[in-house]
C-alpha positions in Angstrom: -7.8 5.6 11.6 -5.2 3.1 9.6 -2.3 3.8 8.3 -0.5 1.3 5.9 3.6 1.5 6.0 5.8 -0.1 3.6 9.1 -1.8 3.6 11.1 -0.3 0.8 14.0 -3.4 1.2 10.9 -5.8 0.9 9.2 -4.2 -2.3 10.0 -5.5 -5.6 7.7 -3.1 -7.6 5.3 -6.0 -8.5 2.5 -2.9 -9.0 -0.7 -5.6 -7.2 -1.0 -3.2 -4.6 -1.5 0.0 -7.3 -3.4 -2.3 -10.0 -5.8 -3.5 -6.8 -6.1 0.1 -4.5 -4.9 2.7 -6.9 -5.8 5.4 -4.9 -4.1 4.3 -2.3 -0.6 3.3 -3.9 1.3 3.8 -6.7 4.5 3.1 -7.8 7.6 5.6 -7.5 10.4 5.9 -10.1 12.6 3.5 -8.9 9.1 0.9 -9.0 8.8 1.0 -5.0 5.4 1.2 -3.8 4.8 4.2 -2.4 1.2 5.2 0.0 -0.9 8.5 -1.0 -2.6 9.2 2.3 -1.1 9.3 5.9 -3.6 8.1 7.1 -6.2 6.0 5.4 -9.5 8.1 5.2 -12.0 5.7 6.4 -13.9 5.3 3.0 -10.9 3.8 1.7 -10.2 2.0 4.2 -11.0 -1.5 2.4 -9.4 -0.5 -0.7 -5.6 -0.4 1.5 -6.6 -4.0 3.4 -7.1 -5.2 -0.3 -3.9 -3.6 -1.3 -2.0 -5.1 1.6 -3.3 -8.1 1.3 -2.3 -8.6 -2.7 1.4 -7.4 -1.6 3.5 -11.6 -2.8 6.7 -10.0 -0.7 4.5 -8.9 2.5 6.7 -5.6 2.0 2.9 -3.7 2.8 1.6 -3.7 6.7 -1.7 -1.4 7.7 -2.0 -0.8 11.3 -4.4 1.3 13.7 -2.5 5.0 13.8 
């Protein structure tokens, strides 16, 4: 399975990764992205690449867990 991590100090709440996998991410109160499943079930799998991949700050990174 994935799992995507992200780098708080990198985010700068743009919201691409929520508008793009919103069951994935969303954005917490102070507008830092934040992920809804540890790890990625398998069906969503594309939707976190997608999300990752939208991130302008590379502050998203999915890896095998």
């Amino acid at each position: 399975m994935k799992s995507v991590t992200v780098d708080e100090n990198r985010c700068e709440g743009h919201g691409l990764c929520q508008d793009t996998a919103p069951d994935i991410f969303e954005l917490n109160d102070d507008g830092v992205a934040v992920v809804l499943h540890h790890p990625i079930p398998p069906a969503l799998t594309r939707q976190a690449e997608a999300g990752v991949r939208v991130c302008p700050v590379a502050a998203l990174r999915i890896a095998e867990s």
